[in-house]
C-alpha positions in Angstrom: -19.5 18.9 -11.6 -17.4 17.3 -8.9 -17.9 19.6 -5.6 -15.4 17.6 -3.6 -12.2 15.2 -3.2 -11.5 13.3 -0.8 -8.1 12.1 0.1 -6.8 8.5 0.5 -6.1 9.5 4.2 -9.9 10.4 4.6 -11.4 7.4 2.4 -9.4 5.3 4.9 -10.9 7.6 7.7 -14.1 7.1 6.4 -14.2 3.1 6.1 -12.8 2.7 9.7 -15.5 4.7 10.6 -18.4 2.7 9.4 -16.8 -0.6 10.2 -15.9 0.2 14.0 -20.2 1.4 14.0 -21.1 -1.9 11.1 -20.3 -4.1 13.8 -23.2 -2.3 16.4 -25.4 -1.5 12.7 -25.0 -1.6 9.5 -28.0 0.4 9.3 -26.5 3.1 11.4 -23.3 3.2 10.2 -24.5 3.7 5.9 -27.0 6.4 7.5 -23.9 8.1 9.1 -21.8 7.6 6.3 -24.6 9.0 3.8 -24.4 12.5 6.1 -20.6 12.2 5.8 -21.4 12.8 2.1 -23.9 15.0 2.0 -21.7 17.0 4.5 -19.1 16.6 1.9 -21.2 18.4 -0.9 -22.5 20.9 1.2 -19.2 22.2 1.9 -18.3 22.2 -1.8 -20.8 24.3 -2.5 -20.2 26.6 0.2 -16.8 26.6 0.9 -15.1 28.2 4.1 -17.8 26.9 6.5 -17.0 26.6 10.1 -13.9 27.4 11.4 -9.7 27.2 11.5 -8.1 25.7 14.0 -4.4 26.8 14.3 -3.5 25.3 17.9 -4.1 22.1 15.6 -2.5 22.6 12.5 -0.6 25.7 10.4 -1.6 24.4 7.1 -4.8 26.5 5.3 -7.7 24.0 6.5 -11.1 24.3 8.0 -12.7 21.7 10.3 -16.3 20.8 11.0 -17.8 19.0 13.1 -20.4 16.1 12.7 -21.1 13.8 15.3 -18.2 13.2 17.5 -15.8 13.9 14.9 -14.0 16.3 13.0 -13.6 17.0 9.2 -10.7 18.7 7.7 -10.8 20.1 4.5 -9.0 22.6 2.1 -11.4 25.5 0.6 -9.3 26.7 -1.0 -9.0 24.2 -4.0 -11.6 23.6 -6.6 -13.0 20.9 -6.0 -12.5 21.2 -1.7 -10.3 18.7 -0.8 -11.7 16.7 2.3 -8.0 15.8 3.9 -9.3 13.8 7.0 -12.4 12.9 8.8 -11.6 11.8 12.7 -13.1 11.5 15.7 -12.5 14.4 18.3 -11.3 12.6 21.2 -8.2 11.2 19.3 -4.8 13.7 19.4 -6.1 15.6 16.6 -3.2 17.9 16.3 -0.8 14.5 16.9 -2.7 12.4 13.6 -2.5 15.8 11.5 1.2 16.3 12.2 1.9 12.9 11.5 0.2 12.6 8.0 1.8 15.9 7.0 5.5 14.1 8.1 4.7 11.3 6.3 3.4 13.1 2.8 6.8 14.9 3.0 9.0 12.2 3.4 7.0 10.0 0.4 7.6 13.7 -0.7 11.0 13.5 -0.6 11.8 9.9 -1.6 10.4 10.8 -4.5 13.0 13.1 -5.6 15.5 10.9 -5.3 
């Protein structure tokens, strides 16, 4: 049974991740990359971990943190649906309003 989805937004997320800490070690960055996933499962089988964060974002998402950075996800939805993985010193609230804009408009375009 698949405990968790991750989004194109977060797969991208996730490879910029390991290649900005590949280039200081490999080693380090698949070690970091395998807790990124067992994170992952352990919040699909225990959804609604951690904590809402609505001076970030509206939308029905939870965000934990691992390292110095942040994952968003939906519990809501079976399987959880990990929506973005990002480091907490970027505008957060900025790169979560952004991705939203742009799923809307490809929304949108769509229709037409």
């Amino acid at each position: 049974m698949t405990l968790y989805q991750i989004s194109a937004e977060a797969q991208n997320d996730l490879f910029e991740i390991w290649r900005r800490i590949a280039r200081d070690s490999v080693r380090v960055a698949n070690r970091i990359e395998r807790e990124f996933y067992s994170l992952f499962e352990s919040l699909g089988r225990t959804p609604g971990q951690r904590h809402s964060r609505t001076d970030l974002t509206k939308r029905p998402v939870l965000f934990f943190p691992l390292y110095s950075f942040l994952v968003v996800y939906q519990p809501e939805v079976k399987p959880i649906r990990i929506m973005a993985v990002l480091r907490g010193r970027r505008d957060v609230k900025r790169v979560l309003r952004d991705r939203q804009t742009s799923k809307e408009q490809m929304s949108s375009e769509e229709k037409i």
